[in-house]
C-alpha positions in Angstrom: 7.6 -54.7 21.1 7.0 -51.7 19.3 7.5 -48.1 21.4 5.9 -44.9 19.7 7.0 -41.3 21.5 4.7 -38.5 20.0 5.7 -35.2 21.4 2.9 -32.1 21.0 4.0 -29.5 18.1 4.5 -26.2 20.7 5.7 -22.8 19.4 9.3 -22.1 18.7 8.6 -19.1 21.1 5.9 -18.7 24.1 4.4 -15.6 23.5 4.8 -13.5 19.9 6.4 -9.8 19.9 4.7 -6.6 18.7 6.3 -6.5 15.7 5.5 -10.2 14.4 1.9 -8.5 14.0 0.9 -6.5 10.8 -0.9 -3.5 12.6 -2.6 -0.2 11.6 -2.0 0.8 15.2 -5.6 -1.7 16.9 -3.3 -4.3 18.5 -3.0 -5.4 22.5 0.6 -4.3 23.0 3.2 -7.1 25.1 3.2 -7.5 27.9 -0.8 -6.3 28.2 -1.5 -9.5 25.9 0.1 -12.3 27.5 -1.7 -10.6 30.7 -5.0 -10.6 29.4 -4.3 -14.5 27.4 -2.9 -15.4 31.0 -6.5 -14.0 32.3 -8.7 -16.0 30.2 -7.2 -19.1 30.9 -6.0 -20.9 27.7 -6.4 -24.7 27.2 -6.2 -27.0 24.7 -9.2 -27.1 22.2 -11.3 -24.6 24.5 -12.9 -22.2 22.4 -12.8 -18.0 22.6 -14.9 -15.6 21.0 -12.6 -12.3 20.5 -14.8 -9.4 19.9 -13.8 -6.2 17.7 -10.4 -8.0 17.0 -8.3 -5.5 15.9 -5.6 -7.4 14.8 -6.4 -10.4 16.1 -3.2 -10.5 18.5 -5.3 -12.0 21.6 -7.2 -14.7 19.1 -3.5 -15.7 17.6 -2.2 -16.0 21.1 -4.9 -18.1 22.4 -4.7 -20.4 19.2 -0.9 -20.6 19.4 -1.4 -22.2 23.1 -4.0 -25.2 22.1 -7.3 -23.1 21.6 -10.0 -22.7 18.6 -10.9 -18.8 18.4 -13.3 -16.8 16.6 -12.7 -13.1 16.0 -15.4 -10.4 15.4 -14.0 -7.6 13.3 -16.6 -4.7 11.6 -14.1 -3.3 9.6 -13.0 -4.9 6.1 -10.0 -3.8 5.3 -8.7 -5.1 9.2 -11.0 -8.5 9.0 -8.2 -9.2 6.2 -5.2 -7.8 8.3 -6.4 -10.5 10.8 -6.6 -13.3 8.3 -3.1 -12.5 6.6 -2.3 -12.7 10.3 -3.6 -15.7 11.5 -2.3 -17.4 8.3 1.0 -16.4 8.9 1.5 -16.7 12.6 -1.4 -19.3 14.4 -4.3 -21.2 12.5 -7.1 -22.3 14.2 -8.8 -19.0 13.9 -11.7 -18.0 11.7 -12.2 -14.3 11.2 -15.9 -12.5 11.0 -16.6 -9.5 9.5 -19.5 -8.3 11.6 -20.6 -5.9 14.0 -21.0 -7.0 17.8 -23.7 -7.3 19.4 -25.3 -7.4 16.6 -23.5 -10.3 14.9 -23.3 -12.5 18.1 -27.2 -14.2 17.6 -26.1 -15.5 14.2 -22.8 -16.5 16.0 -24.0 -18.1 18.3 -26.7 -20.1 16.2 -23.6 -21.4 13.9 -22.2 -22.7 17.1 -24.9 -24.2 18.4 -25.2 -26.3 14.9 -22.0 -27.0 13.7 -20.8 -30.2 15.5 -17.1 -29.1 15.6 -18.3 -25.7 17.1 -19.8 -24.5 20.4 -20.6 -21.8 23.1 -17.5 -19.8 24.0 -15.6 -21.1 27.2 -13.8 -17.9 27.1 -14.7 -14.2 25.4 -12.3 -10.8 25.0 -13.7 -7.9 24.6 -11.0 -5.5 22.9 -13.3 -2.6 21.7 -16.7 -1.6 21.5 -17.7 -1.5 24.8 -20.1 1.4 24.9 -22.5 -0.4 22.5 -25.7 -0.9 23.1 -26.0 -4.4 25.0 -22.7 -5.1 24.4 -21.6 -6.5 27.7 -24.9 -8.5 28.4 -24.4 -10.0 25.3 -21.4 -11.9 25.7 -22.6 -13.0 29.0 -25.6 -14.5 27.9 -23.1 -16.4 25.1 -20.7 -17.8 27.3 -20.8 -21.5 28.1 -21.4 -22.6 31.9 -19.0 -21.1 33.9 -17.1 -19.3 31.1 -15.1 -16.4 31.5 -15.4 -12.6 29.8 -12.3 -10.4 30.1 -13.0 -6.7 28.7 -10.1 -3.9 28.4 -10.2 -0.2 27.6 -8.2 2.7 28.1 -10.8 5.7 27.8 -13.2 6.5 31.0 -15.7 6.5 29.0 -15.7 2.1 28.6 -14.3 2.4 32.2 -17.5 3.8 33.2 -19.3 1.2 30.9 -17.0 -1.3 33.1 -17.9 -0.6 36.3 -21.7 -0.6 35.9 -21.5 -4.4 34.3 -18.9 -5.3 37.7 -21.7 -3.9 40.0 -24.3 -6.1 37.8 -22.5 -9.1 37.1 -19.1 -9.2 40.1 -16.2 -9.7 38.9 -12.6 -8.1 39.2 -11.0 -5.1 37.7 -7.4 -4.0 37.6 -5.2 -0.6 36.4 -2.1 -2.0 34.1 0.5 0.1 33.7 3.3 -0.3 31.7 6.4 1.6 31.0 9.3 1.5 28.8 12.6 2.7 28.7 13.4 4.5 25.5 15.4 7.6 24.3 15.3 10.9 26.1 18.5 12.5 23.9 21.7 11.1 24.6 20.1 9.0 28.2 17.3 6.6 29.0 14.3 7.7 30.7 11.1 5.5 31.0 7.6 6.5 29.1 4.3 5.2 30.3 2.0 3.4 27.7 -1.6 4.6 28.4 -2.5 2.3 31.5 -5.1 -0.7 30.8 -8.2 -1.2 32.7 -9.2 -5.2 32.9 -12.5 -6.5 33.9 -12.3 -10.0 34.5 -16.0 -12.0 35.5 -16.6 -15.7 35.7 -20.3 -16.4 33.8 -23.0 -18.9 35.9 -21.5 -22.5 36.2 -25.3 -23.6 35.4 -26.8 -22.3 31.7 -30.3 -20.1 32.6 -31.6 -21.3 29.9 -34.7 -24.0 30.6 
């Protein structure tokens, strides 16, 4: 009788720290991330779609606990930031340089004809809200019953935000975070810039026909 015990490779640590991250500055900030991870709803192998990446903190995140990611980043110089980071701190991301909405068609056609690729279960919009079609663009690419989670901190994509809740449903919170640092010799707390989340489950049945 032979007995074979095969435990699942897991990260030394649950969720990574700012400063693992090589930033210019574009990164979801702890504990907004693991919020906003928490909110899409990680699983193994599930795919996410992580529009204007940034640095790609909330497609490392989602890779580090068992899912595939793509990350949609229009500018060059940060597309690479994101692949030094993914190589460094996840896999299982591959990193687009594009412009959304306009790059998600062509997205979306690779996934529909790769086999080891499909629809998104999951899509984070990080930036880039107050395009053009933006918002009903990522809906229409989400897989039955997928889920879109969108932050911002300018009223500006707030305002963008509300409109798509009163089109689509959906729930939307106000994050705030503080932090103790420094005020001379004492402590004193300093607020980040609070967070507004739209959360918003996609149909469970595709409208296509």
């Amino acid at each position: 009788l032979t007995i074979l015990a095969v435990e699942p490779a897991r990260p030394a640590r649950a969720w990574l720290t700012d400063d693992d991250f090589d930033s210019d500055g574009q990164l979801t900030k702890s504990p907004v991330r693991e919020l906003t991870v928490a909110a899409l709803g990680p699983r193994p192998g599930a795919p996410l779609w992580d529009v204007a990446g940034g640095t790609g903190a909330i497609a490392i995140e989602w890779a580090r606990h068992g899912g595939r990611a793509v990350c949609i980043e229009r500018d060059a110089a940060r597309a690479e930031r994101i692949r030094a980071n993914v190589a460094n701190l996840s896999g299982g991301v591959e990193v687009i340089h594009g412009t959304a909405p306009q790059a998600l068609p062509s997205l979306a056609g690779a996934h529909a004809t790769a086999p080891h690729t499909k629809a998104p279960d999951a899509i984070f919009i990080g930036g880039g809200l107050t395009a053009d079609g933006m918002i009903d663009a990522c809906i229409d690419a989400l897989a039955p019953g997928g889920r879109l989670v969108a932050n911002t901190v300018t009223l500006e994509s707030e305002a963008v935000l509300w409109a798509a809740r009163a089109r689509h449903g959906g729930t939307v919170h106000r994050i705030g975070i503080e932090r103790a640092g420094k005020v001379g010799s004492f402590t004193a707390w300093r607020p980040a810039l609070p967070v507004v989340q739209w959360v918003v489950d996609g149909p469970s049945q595709s409208n296509t026909h």
